[in-house]
C-alpha positions as CSV (number, residue, x, y, z in Angstrom):
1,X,-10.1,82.1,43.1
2,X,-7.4,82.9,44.9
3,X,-7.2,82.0,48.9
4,X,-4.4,83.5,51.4
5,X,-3.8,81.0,54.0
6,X,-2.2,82.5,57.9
7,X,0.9,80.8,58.8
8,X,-1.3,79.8,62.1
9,X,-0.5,75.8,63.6
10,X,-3.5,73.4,62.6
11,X,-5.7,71.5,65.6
12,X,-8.6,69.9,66.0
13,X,-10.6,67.1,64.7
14,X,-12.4,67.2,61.3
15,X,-15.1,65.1,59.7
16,X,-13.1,63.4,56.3
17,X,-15.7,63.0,53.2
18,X,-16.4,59.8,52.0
19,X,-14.3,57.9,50.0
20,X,-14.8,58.8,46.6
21,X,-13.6,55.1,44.9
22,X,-16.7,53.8,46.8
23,X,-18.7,56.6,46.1
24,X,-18.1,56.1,42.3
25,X,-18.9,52.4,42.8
26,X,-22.0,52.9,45.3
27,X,-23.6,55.4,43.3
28,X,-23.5,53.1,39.8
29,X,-24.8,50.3,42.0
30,X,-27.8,52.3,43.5
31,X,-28.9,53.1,39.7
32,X,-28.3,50.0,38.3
33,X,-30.7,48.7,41.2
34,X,-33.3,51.3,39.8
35,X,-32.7,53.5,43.1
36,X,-32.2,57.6,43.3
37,X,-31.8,58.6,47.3
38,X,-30.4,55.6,49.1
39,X,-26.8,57.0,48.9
40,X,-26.0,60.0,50.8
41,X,-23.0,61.4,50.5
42,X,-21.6,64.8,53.2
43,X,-18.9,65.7,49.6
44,X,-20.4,66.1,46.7
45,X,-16.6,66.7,44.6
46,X,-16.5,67.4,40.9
47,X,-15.9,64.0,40.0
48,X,-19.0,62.4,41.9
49,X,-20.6,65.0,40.0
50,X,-19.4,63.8,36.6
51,X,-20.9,60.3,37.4
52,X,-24.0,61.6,38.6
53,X,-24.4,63.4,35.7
54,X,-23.6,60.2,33.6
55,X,-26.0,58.2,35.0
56,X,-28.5,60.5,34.3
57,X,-27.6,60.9,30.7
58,X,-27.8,56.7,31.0
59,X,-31.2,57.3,31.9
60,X,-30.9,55.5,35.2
61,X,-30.8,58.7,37.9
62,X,-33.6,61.3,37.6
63,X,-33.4,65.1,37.4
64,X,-35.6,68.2,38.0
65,X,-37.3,66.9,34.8
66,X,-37.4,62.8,35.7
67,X,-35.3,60.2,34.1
68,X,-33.4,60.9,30.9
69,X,-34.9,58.3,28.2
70,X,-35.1,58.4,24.8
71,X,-32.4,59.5,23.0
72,X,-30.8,58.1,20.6
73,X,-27.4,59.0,21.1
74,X,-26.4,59.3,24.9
75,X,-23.9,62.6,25.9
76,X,-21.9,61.4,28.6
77,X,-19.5,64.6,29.7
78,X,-16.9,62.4,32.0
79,X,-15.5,66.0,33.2
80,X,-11.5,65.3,34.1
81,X,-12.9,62.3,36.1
82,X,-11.1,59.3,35.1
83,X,-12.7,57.1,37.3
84,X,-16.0,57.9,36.1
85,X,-15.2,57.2,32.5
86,X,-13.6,53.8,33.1
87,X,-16.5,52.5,35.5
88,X,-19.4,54.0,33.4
89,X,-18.1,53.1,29.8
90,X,-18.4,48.9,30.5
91,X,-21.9,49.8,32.1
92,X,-23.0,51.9,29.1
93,X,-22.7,48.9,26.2
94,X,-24.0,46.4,28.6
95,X,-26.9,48.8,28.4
96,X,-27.0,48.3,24.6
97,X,-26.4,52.3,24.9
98,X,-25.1,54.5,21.9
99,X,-22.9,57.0,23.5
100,X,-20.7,59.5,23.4
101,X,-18.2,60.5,26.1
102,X,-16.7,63.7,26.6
103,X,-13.9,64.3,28.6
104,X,-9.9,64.8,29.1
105,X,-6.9,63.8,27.1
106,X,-7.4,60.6,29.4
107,X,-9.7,59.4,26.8
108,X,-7.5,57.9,24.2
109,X,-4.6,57.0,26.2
110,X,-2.7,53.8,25.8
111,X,-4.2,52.0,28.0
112,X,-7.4,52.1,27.1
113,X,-6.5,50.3,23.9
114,X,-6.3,46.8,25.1
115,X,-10.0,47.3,27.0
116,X,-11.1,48.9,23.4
117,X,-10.3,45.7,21.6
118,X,-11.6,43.2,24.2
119,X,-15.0,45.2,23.8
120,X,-14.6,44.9,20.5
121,X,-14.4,41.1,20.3
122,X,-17.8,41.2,22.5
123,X,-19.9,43.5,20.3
124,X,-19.2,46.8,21.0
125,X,-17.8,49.3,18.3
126,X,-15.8,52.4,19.6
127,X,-14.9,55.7,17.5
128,X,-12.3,58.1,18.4
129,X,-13.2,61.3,16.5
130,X,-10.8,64.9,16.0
131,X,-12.1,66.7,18.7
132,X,-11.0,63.8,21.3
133,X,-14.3,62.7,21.8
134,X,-15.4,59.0,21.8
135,X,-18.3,57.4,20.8
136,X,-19.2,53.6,21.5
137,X,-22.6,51.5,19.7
138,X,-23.8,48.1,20.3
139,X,-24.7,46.2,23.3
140,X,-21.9,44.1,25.4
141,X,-22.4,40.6,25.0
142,X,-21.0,38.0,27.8
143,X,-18.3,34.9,27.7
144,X,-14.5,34.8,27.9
145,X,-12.6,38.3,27.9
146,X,-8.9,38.1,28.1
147,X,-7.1,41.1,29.8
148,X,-3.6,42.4,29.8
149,X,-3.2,43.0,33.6
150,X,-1.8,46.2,32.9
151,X,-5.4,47.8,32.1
152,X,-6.4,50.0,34.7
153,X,-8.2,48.5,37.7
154,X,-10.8,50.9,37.4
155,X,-11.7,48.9,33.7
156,X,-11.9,45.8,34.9
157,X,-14.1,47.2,37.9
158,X,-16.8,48.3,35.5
159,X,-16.2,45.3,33.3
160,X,-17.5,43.7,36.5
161,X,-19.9,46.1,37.8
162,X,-21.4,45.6,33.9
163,X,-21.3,42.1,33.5
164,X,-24.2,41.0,35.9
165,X,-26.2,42.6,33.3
166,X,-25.3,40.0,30.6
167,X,-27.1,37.3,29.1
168,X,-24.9,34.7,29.7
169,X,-21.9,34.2,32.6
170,X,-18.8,36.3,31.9
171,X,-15.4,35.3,32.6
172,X,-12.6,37.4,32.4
173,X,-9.4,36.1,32.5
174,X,-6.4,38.5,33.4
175,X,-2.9,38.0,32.1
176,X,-0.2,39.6,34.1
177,X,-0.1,40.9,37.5
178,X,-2.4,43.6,38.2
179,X,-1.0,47.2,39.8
180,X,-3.6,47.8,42.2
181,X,-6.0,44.4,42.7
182,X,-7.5,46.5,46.1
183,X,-9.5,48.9,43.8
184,X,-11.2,45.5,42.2
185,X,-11.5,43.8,45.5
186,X,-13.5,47.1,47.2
187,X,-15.6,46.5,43.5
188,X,-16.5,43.0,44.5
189,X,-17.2,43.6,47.6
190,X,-19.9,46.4,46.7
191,X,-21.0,43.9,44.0
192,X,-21.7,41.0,47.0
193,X,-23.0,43.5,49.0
194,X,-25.8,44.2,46.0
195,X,-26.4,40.6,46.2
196,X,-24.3,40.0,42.6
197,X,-23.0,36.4,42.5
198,X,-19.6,36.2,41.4
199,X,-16.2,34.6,42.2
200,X,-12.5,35.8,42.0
201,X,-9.7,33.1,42.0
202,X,-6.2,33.3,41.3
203,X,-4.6,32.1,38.0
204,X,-1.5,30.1,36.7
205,X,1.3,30.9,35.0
206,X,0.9,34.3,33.3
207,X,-2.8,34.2,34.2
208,X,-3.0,36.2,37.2
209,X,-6.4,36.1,38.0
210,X,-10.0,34.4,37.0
211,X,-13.2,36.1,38.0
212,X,-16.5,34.9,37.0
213,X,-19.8,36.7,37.0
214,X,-23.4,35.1,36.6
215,X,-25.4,36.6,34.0
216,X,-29.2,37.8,33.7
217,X,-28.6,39.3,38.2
218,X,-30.4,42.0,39.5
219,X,-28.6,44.7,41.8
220,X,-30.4,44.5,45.3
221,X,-28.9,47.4,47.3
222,X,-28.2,46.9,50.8
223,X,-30.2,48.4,53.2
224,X,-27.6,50.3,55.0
225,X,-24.4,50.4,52.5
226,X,-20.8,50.3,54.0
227,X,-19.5,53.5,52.7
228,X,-15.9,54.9,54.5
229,X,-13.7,58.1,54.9
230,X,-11.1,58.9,52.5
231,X,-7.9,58.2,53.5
232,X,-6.0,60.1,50.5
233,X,-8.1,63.1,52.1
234,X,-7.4,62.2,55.5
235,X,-3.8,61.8,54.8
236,X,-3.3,65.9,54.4
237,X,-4.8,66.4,57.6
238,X,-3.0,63.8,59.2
239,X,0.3,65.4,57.7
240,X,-0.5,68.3,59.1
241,X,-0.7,66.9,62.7
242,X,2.6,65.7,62.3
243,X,3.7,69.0,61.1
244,X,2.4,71.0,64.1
245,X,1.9,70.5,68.0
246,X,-2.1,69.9,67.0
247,X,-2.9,67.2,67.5
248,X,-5.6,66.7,64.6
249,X,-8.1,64.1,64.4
250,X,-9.5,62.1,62.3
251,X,-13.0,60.0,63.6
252,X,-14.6,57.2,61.9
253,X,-11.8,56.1,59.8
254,X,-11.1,52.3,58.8
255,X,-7.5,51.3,59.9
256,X,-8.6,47.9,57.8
257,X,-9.9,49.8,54.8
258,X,-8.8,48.2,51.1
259,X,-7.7,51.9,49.9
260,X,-3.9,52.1,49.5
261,X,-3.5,55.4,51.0
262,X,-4.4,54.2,54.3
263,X,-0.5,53.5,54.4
264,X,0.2,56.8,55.3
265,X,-0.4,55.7,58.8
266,X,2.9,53.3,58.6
267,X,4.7,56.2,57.0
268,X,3.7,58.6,59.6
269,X,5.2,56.2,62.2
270,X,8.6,55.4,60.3
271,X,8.9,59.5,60.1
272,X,8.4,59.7,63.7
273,X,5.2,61.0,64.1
274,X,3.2,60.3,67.2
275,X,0.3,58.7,66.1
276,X,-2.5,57.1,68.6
277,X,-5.6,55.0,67.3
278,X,-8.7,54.7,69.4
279,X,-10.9,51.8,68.2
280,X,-14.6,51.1,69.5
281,X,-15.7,47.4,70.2
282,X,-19.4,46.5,70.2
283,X,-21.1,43.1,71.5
284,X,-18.3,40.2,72.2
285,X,-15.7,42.0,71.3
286,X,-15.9,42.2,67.8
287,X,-14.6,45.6,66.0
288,X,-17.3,48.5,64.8
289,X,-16.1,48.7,61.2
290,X,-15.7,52.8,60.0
291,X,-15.1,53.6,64.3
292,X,-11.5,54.2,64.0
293,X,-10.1,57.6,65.6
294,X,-6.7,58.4,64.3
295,X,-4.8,61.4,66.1
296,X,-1.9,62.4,64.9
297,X,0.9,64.9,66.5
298,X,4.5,66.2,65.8
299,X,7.3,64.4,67.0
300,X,11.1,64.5,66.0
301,X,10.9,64.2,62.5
302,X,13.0,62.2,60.3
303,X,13.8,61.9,56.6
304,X,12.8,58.3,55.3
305,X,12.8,56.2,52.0
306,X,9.2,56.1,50.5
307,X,8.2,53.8,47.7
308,X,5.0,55.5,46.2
309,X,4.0,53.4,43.7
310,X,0.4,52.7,45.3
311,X,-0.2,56.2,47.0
312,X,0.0,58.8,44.1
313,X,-2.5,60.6,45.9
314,X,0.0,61.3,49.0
315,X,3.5,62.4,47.7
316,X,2.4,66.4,47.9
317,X,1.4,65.7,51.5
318,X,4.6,63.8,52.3
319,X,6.7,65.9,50.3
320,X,5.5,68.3,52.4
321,X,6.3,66.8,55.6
322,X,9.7,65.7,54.4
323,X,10.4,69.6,54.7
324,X,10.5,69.8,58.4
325,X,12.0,66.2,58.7
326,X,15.7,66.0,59.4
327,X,18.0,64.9,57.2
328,X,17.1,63.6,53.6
329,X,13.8,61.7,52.3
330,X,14.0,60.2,49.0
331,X,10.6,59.6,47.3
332,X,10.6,56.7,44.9
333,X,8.5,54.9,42.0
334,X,6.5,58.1,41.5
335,X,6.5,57.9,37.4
336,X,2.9,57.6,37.5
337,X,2.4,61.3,38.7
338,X,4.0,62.6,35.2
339,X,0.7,61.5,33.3
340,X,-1.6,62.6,36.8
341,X,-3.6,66.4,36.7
342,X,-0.4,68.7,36.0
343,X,2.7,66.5,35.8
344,X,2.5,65.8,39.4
345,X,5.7,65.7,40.6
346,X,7.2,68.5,38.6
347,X,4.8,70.3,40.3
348,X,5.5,69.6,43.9
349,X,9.1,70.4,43.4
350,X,8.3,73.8,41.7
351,X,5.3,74.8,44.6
352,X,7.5,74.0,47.3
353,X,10.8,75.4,45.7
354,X,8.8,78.2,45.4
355,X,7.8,78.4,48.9
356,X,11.3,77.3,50.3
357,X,11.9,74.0,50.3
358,X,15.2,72.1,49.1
359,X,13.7,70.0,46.6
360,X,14.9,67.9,43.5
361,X,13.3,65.9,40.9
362,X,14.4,62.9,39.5
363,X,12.7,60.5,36.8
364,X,10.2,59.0,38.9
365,X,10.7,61.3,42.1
366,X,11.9,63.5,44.6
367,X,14.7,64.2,47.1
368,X,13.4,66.1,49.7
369,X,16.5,67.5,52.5
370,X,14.9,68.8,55.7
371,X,17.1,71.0,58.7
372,X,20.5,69.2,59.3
373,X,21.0,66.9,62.6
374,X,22.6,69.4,64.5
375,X,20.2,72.2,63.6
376,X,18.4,73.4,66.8
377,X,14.8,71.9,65.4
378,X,13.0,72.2,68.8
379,X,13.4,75.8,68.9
380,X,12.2,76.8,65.2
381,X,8.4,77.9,64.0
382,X,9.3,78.1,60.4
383,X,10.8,75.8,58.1
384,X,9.3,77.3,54.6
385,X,9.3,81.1,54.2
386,X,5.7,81.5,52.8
387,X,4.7,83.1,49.6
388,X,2.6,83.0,46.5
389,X,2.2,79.8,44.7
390,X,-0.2,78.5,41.8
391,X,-2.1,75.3,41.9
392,X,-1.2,74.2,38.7
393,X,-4.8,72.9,38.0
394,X,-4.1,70.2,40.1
395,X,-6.1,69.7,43.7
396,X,-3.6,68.2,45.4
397,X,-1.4,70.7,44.8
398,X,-3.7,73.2,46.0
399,X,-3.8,71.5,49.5
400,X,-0.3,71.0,50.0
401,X,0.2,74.4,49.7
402,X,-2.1,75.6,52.0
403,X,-1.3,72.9,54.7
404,X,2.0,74.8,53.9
405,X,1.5,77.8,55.5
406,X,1.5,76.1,58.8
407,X,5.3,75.9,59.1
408,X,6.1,78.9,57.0
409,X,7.3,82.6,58.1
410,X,4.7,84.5,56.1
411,X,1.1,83.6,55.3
412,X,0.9,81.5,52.1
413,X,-1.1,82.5,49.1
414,X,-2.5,79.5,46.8
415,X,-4.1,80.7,43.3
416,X,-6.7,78.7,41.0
417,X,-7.6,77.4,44.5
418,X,-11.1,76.6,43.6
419,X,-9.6,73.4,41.9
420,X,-9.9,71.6,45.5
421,X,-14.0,71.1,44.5
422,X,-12.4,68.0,42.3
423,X,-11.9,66.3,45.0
424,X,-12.5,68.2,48.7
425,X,-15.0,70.8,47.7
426,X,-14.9,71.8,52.1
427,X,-11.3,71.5,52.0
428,X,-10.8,75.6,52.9
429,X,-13.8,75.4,55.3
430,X,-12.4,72.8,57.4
431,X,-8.7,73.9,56.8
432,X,-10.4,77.6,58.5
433,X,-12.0,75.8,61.2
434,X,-8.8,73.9,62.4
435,X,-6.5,77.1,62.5
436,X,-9.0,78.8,65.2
């Protein structure tokens, strides 16, 4: 599909979809608590798709045709969802389940080794077979599990969303400092929330962290689960404020949320951004969680520093926004985005190249240089001159690119846009509804 975006400014308010790390982690909850409807979700992306579609083949969701039972060999297709592989795979051999995953290359990369032996040493056999599939056999048994800290978060997540399951309490006890411990504490805190018993201390020495989980628990979900916007999703719009006169809005947001990409609020200040935040109080004062209303609007831009080791998610966006900013913005610790959807940021440097931009690429990021100091900002529409650009497979690509068009001379064509359902599968409706 290919989608020609107007170079028309951007204003408005839109609704952002839920986040998707929670919806992953809600959704696995609501089946393990033997419920189907309780979780309703406004975007139902690709990837919530692929774990939907796994817990079915787990037998725990229903279809048109009731549960999915019986098998003797479960087909788990993961899609290019690596979240949904790493939180279902622990879940599965605490099920006892024989299964085999289909999915992306993401399957047999390094780090999944060290999680693959620790299953190992607690029953579970794994098999990577020619055509990159995997299949695991045996039933995940509970005690002492000792983890590199450089396994992904979203491993250790299901490790804990599985464990309650267990016979016996499970202790897993983590050995160097973990990247991203927020995705793990939003994990717990659906866990508590389910009514799981389990603690999380911090270690000693090279042992970073201790968390214990009670075995032989049943999942209780909550009457009215906390679920919240996506911030990497509403960081595009809120780029886009910045980019234009807007301003664009983002309601029901959670200033206070655990998701790293909630940053982009500091970095849209330090850029120079004009950013208001409207919170709403209920009885004695005390905060309504998920009542946040962000607006963002341009303001005289900036180039900055960035350090994007925790927001992988946002670099197109700010890439983006480092276009119109004056002067130079360096983007740093961005080596993760080589191994993410399409080489991530090779791909940002050749869209917006493509489009205009003066952009570089280093080892683990980019130099963006914006309009000089003395350029006469105030009095120019365009800063990109438009064009035709591909979305490398890669959905955040795909928005950047059309968030593009706002500051460019021509209208901006993205192709392969369709890729956007990964993630944002209203990103184009909403995108059309704020350029009217």
């Amino acid at each position: 599909m290919n989608v020609t975006i107007p170079n028309k400014k951007f204003g408005g308010s839109v609704d952002i979809p839920e986040s998707k790390d929670l919806a992953h982690r809600w959704l696995i909850a609501q089946a393990l608590a033997g419920e189907t409807d309780v979780i309703q979700l406004k975007n139902i992306s690709r990837d919530i798709v692929s774990t939907i579609r796994c817990i079915e083949g787990l037998g725990l969701g229903k279809t048109e045709r009731g549960p999915v039972i019986g098998r003797e060999i479960c087909y788990l297709d993961c899609g290019d969802s690596r979240s949904t592989y790493k939180l279902i795979l622990p879940v599965a051999a605490a099920l006892g389940k024989t299964c085999e995953f289909h999915a992306g290359s993401f399957l047999t990369e390094k780090s999944s080794k060290a999680l693959y032996k620790a299953l190992k040493v607690h029953g579970i056999r794994h098999e990577e077979k020619e055509d990159g599939t995997i299949t695991i056999s045996g039933r995940l048994t509970g005690g002492t599990y000792i983890i590199p800290g450089d396994v992904s978060p979203q491993f250790i997540s299901g490790l804990l969303m599985a464990a309650p399951l267990l016979s016996i309490t499970s202790t897993f006890i983590i050995q160097g400092e973990i990247a991203h411990i927020n995705y793990i504490q939003m994990t717990i805190d659906v866990l508590k929330a389910c009514g799981i018993k389990l603690s999380m201390e911090k270690g000693k020495g090279d042992i970073t962290y201790v968390f214990k989980v009670g075995g032989n628990q049943s999942y209780v979900l909550p009457e009215h689960p906390v679920m919240e916007k996506d911030w990497s999703m509403a960081g595009y719009w809120l780029c886009a404020g910045a980019l234009t006169s807007g301003p664009i809005v983002c309601p029901n947001m959670n200033i206070d949320s655990l998701q790293y990409d909630a940053k982009i609020l500091d970095i849209l200040r330090e850029f120079g951004a004009k950013i208001d935040i409207y919170r709403q109080y209920g009885e004695y004062r005390s905060i309504l969680p998920n009542h946040d209303s962000i607006t963002v609007m341009g303001g005289n831009l900036h180039g900055i520093r960035v350090d994007a080791a925790d927001i992988p998610s946002l670099v197109p966006a700010i890439a983006l926004l480092a276009c119109k900013a004056t002067g130079m913005t360096i983007i740093r610790n961005a080596a993760r985005l080589r191994e993410i959807e399409s080489d991530r940021l090779k791909s940002v440097r050749d869209s917006l190249k493509e489009l205009g931009a003066d952009i570089r690429e280093f080892k683990d990021g980019l130099i963006i240089s914006g309009p000089s100091a003395d350029d006469p900002v105030k009095n120019r529409k365009h800063f990109l001159k438009g064009g035709k650009v591909t979305s490398c497979h890669d959905h955040r690509i795909a928005m950047m690119s059309a968030i593009a068009s706002c500051i460019s001379e021509t209208p901006v064509q993205v192709n392969n846009a369709e890729i956007v359902t990964k993630s944002y599968p209203d990103f184009f409706e909403d995108l059309v509804n704020l350029q009217k």
